[in-house]
C-alpha positions as CSV (number, residue, x, y, z in Angstrom):
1,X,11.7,2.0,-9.8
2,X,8.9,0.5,-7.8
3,X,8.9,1.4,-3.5
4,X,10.2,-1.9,-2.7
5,X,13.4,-1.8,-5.0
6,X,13.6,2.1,-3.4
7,X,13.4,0.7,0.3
8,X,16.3,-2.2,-0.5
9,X,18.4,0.6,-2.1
10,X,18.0,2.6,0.9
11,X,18.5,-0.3,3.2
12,X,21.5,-1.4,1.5
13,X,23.2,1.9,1.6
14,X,22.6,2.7,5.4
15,X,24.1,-1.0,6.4
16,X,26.7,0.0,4.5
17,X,27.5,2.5,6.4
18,X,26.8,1.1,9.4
19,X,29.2,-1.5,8.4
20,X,26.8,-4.4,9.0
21,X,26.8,-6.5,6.0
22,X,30.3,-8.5,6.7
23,X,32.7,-8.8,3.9
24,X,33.5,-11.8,3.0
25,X,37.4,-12.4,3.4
26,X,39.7,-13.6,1.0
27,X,39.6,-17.2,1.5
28,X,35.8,-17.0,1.9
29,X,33.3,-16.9,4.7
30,X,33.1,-20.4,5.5
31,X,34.3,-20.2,9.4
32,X,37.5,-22.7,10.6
33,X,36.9,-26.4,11.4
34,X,38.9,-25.9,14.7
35,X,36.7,-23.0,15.3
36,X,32.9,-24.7,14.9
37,X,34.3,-27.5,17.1
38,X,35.9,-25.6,19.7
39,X,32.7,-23.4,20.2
40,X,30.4,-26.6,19.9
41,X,32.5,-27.7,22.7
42,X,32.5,-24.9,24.8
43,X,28.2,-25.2,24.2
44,X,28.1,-28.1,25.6
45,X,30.4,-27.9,28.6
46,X,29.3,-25.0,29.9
47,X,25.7,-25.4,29.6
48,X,26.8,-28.6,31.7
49,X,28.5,-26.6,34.0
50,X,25.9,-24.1,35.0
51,X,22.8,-26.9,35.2
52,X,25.5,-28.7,37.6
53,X,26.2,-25.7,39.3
54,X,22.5,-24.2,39.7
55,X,21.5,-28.0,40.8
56,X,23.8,-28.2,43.7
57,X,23.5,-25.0,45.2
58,X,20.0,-25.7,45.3
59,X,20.1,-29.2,46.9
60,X,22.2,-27.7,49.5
61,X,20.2,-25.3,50.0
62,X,16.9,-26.9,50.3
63,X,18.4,-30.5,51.5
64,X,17.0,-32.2,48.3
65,X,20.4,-34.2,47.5
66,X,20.5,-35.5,45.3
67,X,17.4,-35.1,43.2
68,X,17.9,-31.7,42.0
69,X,21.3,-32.0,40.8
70,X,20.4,-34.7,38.5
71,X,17.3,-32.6,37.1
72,X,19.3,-30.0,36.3
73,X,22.3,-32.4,34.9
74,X,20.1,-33.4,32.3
75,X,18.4,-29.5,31.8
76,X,22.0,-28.8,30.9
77,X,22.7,-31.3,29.1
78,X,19.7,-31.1,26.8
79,X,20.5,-27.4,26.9
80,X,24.1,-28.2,25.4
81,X,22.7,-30.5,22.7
82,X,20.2,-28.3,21.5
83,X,23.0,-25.5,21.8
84,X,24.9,-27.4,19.0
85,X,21.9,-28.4,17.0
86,X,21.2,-24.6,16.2
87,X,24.8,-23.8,15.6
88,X,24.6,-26.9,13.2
89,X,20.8,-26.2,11.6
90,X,20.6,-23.1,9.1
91,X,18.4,-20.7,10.1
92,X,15.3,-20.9,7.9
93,X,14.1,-16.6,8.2
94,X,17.2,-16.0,6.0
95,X,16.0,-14.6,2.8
96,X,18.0,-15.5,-0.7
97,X,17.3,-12.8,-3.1
């Protein structure tokens, strides 16, 4: 047994007792439909929300209307897309041994 097999041994034991590798369920570990779309959603909307939000606080605050409400309406918007375009891309670190 070579020191890399040792170290994935070891590795492998103490997430397992950690209880940090997740266990697949019965069905599988493929999450809900409802689920994906309901947090995509909520992405989007509240990444709106707070751009909106931060954007007309501060053109009330500095007397900018409305100029800085539409920056950040699109900084939240683009925030919201690219939300759900990393919930939707696979992450490309993850190792397939």
């Amino acid at each position: 047994m070579n020191e890399r097999e040792s170290l994935d041994r070891r590795l492998k034991a103490a997430r397992d007792r950690q209880g940090l590798d997740k266990v697949p369920d019965a069905k599988g570990a493929l999450p809900s439909t409802w689920g994906v779309g309901l947090r995509a959603g909520v992405e989007v909307v509240s990444a709106l929300v707070v751009g909106v939000g931060l954007g007309l606080v501060l053109d009330r605050w500095l007397g900018t209307w409305p100029w800085l409400f539409l920056v950040f309406f699109v900084l939240g918007a683009a925030a919201g897309v690219l939300n759900v375009y990393r919930l939707f891309t696979p992450r490309s670190g993850a190792r397939k041994d």
